[in-house]
C-alpha positions as CSV (number, residue, x, y, z in Angstrom):
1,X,79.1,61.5,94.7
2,X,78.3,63.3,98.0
3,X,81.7,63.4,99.1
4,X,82.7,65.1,95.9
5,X,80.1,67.5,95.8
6,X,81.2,68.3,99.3
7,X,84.5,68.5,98.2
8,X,83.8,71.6,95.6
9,X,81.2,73.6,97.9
10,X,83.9,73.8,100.2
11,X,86.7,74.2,97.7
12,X,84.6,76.9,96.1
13,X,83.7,78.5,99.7
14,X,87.5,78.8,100.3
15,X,88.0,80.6,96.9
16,X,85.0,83.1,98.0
17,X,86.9,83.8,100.9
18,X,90.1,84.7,99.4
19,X,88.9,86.9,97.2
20,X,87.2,88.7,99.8
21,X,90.5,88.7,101.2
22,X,92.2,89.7,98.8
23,X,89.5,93.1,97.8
24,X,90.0,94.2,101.5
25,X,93.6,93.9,101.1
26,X,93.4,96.3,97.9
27,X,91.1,98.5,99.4
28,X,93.1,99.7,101.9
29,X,94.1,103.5,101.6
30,X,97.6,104.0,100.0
31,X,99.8,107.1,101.2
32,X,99.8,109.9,99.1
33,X,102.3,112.3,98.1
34,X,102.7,115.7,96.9
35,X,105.8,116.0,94.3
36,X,108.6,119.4,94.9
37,X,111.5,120.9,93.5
38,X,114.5,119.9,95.0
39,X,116.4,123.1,96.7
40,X,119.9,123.1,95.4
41,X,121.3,121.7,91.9
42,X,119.5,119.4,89.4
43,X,118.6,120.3,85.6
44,X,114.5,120.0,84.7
45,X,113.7,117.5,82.5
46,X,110.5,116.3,81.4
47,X,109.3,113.0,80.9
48,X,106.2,111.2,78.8
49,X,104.8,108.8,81.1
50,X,102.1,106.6,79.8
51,X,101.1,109.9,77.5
52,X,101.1,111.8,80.4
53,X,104.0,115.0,80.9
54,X,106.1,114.3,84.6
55,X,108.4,116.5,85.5
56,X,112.1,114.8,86.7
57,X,115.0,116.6,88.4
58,X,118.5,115.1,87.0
59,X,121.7,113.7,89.0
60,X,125.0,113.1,87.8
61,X,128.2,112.9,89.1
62,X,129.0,116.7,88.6
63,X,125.9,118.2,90.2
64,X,124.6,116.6,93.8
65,X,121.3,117.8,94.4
66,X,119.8,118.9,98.0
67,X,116.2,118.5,99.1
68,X,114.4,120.6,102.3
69,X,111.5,118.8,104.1
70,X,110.1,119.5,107.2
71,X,109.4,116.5,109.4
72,X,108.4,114.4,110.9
73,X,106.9,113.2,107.3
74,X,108.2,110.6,104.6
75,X,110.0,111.2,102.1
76,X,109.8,109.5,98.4
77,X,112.6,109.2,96.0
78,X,111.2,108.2,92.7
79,X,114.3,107.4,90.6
80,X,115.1,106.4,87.1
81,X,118.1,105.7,85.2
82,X,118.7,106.7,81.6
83,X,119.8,103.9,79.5
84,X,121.8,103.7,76.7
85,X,120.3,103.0,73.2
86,X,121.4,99.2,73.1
87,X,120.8,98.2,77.0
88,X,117.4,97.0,78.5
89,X,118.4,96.6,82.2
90,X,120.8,98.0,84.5
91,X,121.9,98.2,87.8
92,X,122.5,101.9,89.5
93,X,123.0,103.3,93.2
94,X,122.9,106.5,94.4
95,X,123.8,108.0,97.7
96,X,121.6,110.1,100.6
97,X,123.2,112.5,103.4
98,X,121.0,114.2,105.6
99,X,122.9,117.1,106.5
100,X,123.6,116.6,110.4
101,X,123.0,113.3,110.1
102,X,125.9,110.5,111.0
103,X,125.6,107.9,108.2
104,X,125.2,107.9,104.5
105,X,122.8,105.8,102.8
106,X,123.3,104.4,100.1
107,X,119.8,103.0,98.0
108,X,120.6,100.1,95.3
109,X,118.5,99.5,92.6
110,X,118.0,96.8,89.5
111,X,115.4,98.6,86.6
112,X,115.3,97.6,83.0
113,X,113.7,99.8,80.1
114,X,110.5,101.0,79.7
115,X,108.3,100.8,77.3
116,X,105.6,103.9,78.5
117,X,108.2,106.5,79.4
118,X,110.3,108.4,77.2
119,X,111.7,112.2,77.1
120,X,109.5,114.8,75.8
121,X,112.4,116.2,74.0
122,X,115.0,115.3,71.5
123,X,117.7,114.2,74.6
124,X,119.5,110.7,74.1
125,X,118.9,107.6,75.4
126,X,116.0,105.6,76.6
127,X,114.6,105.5,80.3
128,X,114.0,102.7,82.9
129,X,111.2,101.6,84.6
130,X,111.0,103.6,87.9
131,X,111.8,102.3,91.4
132,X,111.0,103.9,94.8
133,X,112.7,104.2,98.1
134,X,110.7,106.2,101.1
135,X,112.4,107.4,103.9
136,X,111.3,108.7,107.4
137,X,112.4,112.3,108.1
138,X,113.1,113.1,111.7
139,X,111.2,116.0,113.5
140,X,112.7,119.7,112.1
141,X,113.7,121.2,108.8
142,X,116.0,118.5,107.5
143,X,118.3,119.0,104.1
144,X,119.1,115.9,102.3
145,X,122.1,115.8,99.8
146,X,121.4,113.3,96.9
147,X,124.6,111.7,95.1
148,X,126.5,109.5,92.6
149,X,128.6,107.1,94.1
150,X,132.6,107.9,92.6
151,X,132.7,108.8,89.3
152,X,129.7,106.7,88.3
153,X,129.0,107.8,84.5
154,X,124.8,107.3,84.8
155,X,122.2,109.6,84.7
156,X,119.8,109.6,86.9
157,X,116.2,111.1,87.2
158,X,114.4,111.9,90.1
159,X,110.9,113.2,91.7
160,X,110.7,114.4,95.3
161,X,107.3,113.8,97.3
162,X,106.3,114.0,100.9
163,X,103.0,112.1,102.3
164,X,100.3,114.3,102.7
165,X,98.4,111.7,105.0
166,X,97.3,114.2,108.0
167,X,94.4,114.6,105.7
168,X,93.4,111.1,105.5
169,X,90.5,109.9,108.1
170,X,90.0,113.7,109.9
171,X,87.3,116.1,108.8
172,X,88.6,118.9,107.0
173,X,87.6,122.8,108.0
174,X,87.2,125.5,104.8
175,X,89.6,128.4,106.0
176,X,88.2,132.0,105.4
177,X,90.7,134.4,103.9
178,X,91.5,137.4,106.5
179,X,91.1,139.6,103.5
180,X,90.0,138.8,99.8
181,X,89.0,140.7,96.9
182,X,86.2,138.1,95.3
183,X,84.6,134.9,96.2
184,X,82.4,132.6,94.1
185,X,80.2,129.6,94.7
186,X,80.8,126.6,92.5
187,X,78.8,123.5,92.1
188,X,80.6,120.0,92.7
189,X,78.1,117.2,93.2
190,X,74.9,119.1,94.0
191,X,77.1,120.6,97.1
192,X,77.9,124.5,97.2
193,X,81.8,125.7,97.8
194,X,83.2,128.6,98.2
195,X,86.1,129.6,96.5
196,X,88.5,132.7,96.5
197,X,89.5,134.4,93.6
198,X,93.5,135.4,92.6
199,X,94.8,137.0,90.3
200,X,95.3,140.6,88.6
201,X,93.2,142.9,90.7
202,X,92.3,139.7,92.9
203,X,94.0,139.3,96.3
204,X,93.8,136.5,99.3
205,X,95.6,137.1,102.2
206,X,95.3,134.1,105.3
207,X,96.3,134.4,108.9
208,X,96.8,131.3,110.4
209,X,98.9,129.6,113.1
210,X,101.2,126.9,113.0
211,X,102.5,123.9,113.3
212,X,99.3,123.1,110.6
213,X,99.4,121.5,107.2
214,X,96.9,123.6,104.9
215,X,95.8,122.1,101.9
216,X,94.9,124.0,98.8
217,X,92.6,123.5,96.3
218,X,93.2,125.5,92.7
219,X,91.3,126.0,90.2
220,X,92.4,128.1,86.6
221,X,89.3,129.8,85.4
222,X,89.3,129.2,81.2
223,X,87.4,131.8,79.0
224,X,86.1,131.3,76.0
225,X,89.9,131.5,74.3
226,X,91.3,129.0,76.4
227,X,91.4,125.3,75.5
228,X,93.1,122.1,76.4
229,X,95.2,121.7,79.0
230,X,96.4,124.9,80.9
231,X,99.5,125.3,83.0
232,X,100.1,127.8,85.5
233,X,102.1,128.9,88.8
234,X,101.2,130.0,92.4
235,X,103.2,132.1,94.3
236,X,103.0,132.3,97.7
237,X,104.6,134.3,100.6
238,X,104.8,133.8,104.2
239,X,105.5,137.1,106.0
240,X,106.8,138.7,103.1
241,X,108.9,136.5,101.6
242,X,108.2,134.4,99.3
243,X,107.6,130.8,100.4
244,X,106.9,128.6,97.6
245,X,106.2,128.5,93.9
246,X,104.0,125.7,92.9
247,X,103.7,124.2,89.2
248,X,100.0,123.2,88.1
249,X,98.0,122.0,85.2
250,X,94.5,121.0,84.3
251,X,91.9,120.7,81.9
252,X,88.5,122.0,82.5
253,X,86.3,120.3,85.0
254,X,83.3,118.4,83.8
255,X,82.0,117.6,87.3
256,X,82.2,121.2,88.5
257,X,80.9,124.4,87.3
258,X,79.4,127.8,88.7
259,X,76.5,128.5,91.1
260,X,75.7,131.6,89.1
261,X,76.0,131.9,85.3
262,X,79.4,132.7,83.8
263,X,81.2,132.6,80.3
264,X,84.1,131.2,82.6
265,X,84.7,127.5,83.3
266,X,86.4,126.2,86.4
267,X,89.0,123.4,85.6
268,X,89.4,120.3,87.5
269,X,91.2,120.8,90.8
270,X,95.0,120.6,91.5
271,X,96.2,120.3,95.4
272,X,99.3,121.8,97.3
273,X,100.4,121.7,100.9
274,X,101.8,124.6,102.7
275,X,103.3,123.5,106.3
276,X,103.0,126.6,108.2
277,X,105.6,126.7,110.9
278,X,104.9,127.5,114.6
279,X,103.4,130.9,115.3
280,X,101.3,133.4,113.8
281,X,102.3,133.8,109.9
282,X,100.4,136.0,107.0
283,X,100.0,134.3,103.6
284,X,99.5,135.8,100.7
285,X,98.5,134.1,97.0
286,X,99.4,135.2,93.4
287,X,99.9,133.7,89.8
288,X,103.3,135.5,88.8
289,X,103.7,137.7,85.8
290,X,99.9,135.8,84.4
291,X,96.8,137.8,83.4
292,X,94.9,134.4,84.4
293,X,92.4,134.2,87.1
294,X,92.7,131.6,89.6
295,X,90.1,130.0,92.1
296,X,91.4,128.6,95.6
297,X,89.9,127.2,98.5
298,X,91.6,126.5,102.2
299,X,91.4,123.5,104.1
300,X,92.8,122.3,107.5
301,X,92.5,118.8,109.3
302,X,89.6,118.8,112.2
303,X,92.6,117.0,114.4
304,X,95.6,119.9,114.2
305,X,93.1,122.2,115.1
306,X,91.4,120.4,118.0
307,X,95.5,120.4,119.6
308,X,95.4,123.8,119.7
């Protein structure tokens, strides 16, 4: 009787430590990525992804599409093919050139249909389960070329991301605009932050230099008419010209709202990355052809400044 009760402390012991194991395993940080419009090519087309609206990029064998990334960074091709009515699984390839680059890759997946995604629209046909290949990105503005093998006859969909992990594990520094039209103070966990205000009459110009990352944090400021979910764009130029444009949507924050009183209400916060090349550059933030206001605010890793 010993022997056996022995025999379960210890068997039970071992269990404790797997799952100990096992929680520090799934605790560890995964890489995250920020999702871009391809360059060159590719027709929008939007998904419903466990009720949620994703925006997909499609390939086919008439129109290659080209991606621009800066590295060194990884790159994430989130694909998924578009079945026909009566199939639940199939097997599709596609093909990647990195323009300069000696060899082509070409990534081979097996998906089968599923049963959370389908188009937002009335288009034909049902969609797979998505698969994922990441690639490293050599040092430089690279342009990848994405393909259909032949003539292949599938349809493809695809998002574009790039890790934004020179945030993770540095302490981040709130950037002050070089110029600004109005700033406000907004609560978020009994902490003050300031925020900088764009929009029609509103103006935030930065001056910063590069090679950084900055991350931004955006905010849509709802009135009393606005409700729901609200989408909007930010516009911004480097030197001039314009840079970027950078779809975002959000509902209104109910962890966040102003340090003074205001009929306004901050929404929850969406995040971009700007990777602001070597040199001395002037940025400058609007919401195109939209009466909205928007609230930013200007972050850069502890560790790319202390290299300067």
């Amino acid at each position: 009787m010993l022997v056996h009760r022995l025999f379960i402390a210890v068997a039970l012991f071992s269990v404790a430590c797997l799952a100990v194991a096992i929680d520090k395993t799934d605790t560890q940080p995964a890489e995250r990525f920020q999702y871009f419009a391809p360059t060159v090519g590719a027709g929008l087309v939007e998904l419903k992804v466990s009720g949620k609206l994703r925006e997909y990029y499609q390939l086919d064998a008439s129109a290659p599409i080209e991606i621009t990334i800066k590295g060194p960074a990884k790159l994430r091709l989130l694909s998924r093919v578009v079945l026909p009515s009566a199939t639940d699984t199939a097997d599709y390839s596609y093909v990647v050139d990195r323009k300069g680059g000696s060899k082509s890759l070409t990534v081979k997946h097996t998906s089968f249909r599923s049963e959370k995604t389908a188009f937002s629209g009335q288009q034909e046909g049902a969609v797979a389960e998505s698969r994922t290949r990441t690639l490293d990105v050599p040092a430089g503005e690279q342009t990848y070329v994405i393909s259909l093998p032949g003539t292949s006859p599938q349809r493809l969909l695809f998002r574009f991301g790039r890790n934004t992990d020179s945030f993770d594990g540095s302490k981040v520094v709130a950037m002050t605009p070089s110029e600004f039209t109005t700033q406000a103070d907004l609560l978020t966990k009994e902490e003050t932050l300031t925020y900088y205000r764009v929009g029609p009459g509103d103006r935030v110009v930065l001056n910063l230099v590069g090679p950084v990352t900055l991350k931004v944090l955006a905010r849509i400021e709802f009135d009393p008419t606005m409700n729901g979910k609200q989408k909007w764009k930010v516009a911004v130029w480097e030197d001039g010209a314009v840079k970027s444009t950078y779809g975002l949507s959000a509902a209104k924050s109910e962890a966040t709202s102003y340090k003074l009183t205001s009929t306004l209400v901050p929404s929850a916060a969406e995040v971009f990355y700007i990777d602001v090349p070597p040199g001395s550059h002037r940025y400058e933030f609007a919401l195109p052809e939209d009466q909205r206001s928007c609230l930013m605010r200007y972050l850069l890793p502890q560790r790319q400044l202390d290299r300067e």
